[in-house]
C-alpha positions as CSV (number, residue, x, y, z in Angstrom):
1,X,0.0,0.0,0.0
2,X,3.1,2.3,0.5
3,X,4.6,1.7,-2.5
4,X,0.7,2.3,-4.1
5,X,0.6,5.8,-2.3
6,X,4.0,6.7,-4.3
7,X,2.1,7.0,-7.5
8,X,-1.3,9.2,-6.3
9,X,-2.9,8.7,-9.7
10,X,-2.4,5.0,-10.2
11,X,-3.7,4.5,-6.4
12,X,-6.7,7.0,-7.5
13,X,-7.1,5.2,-11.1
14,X,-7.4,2.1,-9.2
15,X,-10.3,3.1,-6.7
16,X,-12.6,4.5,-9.3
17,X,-12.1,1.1,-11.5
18,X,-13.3,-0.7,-8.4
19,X,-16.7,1.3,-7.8
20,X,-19.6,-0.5,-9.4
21,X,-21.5,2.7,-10.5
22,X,-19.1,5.9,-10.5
23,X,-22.0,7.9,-12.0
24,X,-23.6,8.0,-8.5
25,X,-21.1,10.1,-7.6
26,X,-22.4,12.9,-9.8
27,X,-25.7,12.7,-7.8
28,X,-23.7,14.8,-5.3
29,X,-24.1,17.9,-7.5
30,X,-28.4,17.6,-6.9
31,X,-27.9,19.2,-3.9
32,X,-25.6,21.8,-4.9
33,X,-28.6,24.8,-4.7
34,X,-27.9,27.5,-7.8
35,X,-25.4,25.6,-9.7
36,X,-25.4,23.9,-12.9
37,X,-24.0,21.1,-13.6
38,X,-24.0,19.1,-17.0
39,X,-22.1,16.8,-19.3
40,X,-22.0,16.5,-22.8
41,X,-20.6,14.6,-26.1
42,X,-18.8,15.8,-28.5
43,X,-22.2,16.9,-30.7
44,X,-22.9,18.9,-27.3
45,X,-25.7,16.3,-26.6
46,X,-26.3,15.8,-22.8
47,X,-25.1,12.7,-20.8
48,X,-26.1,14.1,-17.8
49,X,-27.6,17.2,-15.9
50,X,-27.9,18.0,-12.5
51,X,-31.2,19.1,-11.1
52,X,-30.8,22.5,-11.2
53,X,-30.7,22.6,-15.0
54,X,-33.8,20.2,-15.3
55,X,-35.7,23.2,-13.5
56,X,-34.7,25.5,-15.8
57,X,-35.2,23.7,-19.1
58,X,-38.3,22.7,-17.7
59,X,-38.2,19.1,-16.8
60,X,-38.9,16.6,-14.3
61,X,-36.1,14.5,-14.0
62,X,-31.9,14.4,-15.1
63,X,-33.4,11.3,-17.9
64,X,-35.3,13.8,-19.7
65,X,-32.1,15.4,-20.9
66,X,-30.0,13.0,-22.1
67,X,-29.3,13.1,-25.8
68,X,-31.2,16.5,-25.9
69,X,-29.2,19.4,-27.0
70,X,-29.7,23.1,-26.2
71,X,-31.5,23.7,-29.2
72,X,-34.1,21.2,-28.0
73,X,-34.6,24.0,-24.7
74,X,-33.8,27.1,-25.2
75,X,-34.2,29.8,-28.3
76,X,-32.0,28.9,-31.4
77,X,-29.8,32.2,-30.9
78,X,-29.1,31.6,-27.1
79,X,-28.2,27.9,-27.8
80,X,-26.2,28.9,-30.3
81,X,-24.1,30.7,-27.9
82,X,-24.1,27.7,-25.6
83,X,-23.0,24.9,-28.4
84,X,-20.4,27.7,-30.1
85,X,-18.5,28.3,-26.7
86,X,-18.6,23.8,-26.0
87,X,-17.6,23.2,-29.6
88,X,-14.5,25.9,-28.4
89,X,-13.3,23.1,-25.8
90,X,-14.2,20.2,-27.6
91,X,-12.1,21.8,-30.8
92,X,-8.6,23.1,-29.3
93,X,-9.1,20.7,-25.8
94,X,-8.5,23.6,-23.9
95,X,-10.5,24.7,-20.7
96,X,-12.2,28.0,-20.2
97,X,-12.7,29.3,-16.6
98,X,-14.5,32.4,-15.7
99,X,-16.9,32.9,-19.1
100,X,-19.8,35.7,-17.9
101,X,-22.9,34.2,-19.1
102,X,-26.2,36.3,-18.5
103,X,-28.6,33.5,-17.3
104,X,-32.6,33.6,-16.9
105,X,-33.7,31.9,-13.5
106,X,-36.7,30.0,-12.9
107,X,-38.6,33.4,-12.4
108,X,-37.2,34.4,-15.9
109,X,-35.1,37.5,-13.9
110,X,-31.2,36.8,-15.7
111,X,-28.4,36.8,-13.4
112,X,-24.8,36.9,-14.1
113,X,-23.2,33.5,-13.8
114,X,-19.5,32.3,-14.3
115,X,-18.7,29.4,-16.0
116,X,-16.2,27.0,-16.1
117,X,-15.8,24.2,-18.7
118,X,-13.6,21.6,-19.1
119,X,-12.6,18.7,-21.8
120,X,-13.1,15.1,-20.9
121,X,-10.8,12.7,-22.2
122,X,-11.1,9.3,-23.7
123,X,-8.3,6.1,-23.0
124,X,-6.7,7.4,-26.2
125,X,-6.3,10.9,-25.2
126,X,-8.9,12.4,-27.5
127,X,-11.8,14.6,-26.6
128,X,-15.2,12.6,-25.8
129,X,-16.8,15.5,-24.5
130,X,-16.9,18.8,-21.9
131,X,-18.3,18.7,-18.3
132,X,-19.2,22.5,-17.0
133,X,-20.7,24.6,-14.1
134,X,-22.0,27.3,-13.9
135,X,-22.5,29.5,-10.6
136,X,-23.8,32.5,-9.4
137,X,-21.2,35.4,-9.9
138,X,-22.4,37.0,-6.3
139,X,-21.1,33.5,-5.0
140,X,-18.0,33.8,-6.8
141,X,-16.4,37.4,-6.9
142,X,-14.2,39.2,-4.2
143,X,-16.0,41.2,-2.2
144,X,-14.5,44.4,-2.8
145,X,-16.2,47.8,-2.3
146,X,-16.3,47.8,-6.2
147,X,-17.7,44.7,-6.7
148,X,-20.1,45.4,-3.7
149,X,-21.7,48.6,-5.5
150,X,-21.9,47.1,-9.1
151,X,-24.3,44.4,-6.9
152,X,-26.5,47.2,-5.9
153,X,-26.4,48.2,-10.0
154,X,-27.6,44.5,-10.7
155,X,-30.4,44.9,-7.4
156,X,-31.0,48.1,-9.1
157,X,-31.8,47.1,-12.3
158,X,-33.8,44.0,-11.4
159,X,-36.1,46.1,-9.3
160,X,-36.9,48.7,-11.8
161,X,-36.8,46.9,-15.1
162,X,-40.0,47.5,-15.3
163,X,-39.5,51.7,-15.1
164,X,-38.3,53.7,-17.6
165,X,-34.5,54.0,-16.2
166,X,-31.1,55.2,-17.8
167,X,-27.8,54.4,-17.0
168,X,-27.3,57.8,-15.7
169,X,-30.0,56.6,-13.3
170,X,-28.2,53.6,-11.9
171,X,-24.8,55.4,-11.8
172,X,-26.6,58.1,-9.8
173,X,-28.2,55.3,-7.5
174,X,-24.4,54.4,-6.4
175,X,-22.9,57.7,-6.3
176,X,-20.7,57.1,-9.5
177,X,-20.3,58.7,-13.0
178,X,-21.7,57.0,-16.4
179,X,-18.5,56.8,-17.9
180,X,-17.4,55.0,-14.2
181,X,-20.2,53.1,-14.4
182,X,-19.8,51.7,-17.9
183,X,-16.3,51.2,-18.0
184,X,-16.5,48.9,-14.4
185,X,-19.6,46.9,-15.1
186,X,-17.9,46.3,-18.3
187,X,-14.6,44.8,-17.2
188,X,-16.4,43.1,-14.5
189,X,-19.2,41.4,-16.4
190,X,-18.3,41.6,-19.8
191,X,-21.5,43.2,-20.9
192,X,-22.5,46.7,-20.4
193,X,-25.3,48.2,-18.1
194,X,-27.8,48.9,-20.3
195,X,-27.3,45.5,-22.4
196,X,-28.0,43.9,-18.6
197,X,-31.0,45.6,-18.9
198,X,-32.5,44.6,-21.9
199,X,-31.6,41.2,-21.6
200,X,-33.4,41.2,-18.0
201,X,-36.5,42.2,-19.8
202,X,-36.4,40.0,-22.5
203,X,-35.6,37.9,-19.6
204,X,-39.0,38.3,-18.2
205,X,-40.9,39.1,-21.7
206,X,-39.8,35.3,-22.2
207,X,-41.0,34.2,-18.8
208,X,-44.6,35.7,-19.2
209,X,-45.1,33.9,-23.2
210,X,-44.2,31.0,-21.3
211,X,-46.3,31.1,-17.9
212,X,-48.5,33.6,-18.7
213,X,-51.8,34.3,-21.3
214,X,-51.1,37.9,-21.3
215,X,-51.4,39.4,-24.3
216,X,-48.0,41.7,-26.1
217,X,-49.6,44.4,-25.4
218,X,-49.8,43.4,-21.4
219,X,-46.5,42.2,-21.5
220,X,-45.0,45.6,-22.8
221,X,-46.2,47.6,-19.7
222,X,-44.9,44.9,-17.3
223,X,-41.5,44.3,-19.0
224,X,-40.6,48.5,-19.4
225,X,-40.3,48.3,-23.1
226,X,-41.8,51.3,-25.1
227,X,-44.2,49.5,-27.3
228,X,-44.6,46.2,-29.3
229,X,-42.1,46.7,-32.1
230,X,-39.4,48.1,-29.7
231,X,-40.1,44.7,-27.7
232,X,-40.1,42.7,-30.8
233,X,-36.7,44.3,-32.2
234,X,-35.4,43.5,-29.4
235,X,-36.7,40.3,-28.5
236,X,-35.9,38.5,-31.6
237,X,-32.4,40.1,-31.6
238,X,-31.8,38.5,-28.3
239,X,-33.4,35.1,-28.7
240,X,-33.5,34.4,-32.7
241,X,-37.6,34.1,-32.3
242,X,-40.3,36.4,-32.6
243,X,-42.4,36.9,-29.5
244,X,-45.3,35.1,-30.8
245,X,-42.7,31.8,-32.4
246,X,-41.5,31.5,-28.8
247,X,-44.8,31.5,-27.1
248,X,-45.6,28.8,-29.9
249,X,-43.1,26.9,-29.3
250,X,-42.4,26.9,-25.3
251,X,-45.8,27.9,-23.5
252,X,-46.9,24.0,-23.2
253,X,-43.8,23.0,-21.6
């Protein structure tokens, strides 16, 4: 056993040979609250989900996901960004830590997230597929007086998407400049302030055509968007769908 504990990876190789199901140890991650977990092939099919992402793609159990793709549960252009960025590892079988993602809850409110994907490896060293997670950025970050007072922005934001706002309005709300608030929230997140915003009320236009028999019109004045083709515009932009496609498509899930 000595000799065994020289060489940590043949000692480790050996233990996970000798469990009869090493899959139950991904059952761990169902009780991780807020974080996704998932793993996928090399055609960015999932092989397995933890339960966090069956609540947001809407479904009842990890089973359901299997050999599903992102294009099966979410709108083409946001699946696109999903497959584009595991095709990146799968392609150059390189890991990327610390990708921003802007991701809609199960109340359809999108929160910033950071994700880390990695490439799995077959016995003949060759990619067979990614495993990633995804976690709340206010989990993740330092908690610096910086990164404390772009929170409030997000709060902010969420609070009033509803409101006609301006950036100058959520700058003023933490005591800092537009041009500071732009150029922080930027570096920080990757996205600017008033993106964040429009994607939080697409975010919750998409929410309410799935939940929801309100009509556009409805959904306009709850969602802070100035009338139907200024939702539109920017809803399709956003999600590759017209509002009325996507309500075809997802409101019976």
């Amino acid at each position: 056993m000595a000799k065994e504990l020289q060489k940590p990876r043949v000692w480790q190789d050996r233990f996970f040979k000798k469990l009869a199901h090493p899959l139950t140890l991904l059952d761990l991650f169902d009780t991780i609250p807020h974080v996704y977990m998932y793993i996928k092939d090399t055609e960015s099919r999932f092989v397995r989900a933890n339960r966090v992402v069956c609540d947001v793609v809407g479904v009842g159990h990890p089973d359901e996901v299997i050999g599903h793709t992102d294009f099966d549960f979410f709108p083409p252009a946001i699946a696109a960004q999903y497959v584009a960025e595991d095709q990146r590892v799968i392609t150059t079988g390189e890991a990327l830590s610390g990708q921003v993602w802007v991701v809609p809850g199960k109340s359809g409110v999108p929160r910033l997230y950071l994700c880390t994907k990695i490439p799995l490896l077959d016995d003949k060293k060759q990619v067979a597929g990614i495993a990633g997670v995804k976690r709340p950025y206010e989990y993740s970050a330092d908690d610096s007086a910086g990164y404390s007072r772009l929170v409030r922005v997000i709060s902010f934001i969420i609070d009033n998407h509803a409101d006609y706002i301006e950036v100058k309005d959520m700058a003023a709300h933490v005591q800092l400049s537009v041009s500071q608030l732009q150029r922080e929230f930027s570096k920080k997140f990757g996205i600017t302030p008033s993106r964040y915003l429009r994607e939080v009320r697409v975010g919750m236009v998409r929410h309410l055509l799935e939940s929801s028999d309100l009509s556009l019109t409805q959904i306009v004045r709850e969602c802070g968007f100035y009338d139907q083709s200024h939702l539109s515009r920017h809803f399709k932009a956003s999600t590759g769908l017209t509002p009325l496609k996507y309500r075809r498509r997802f409101r019976a899930r």
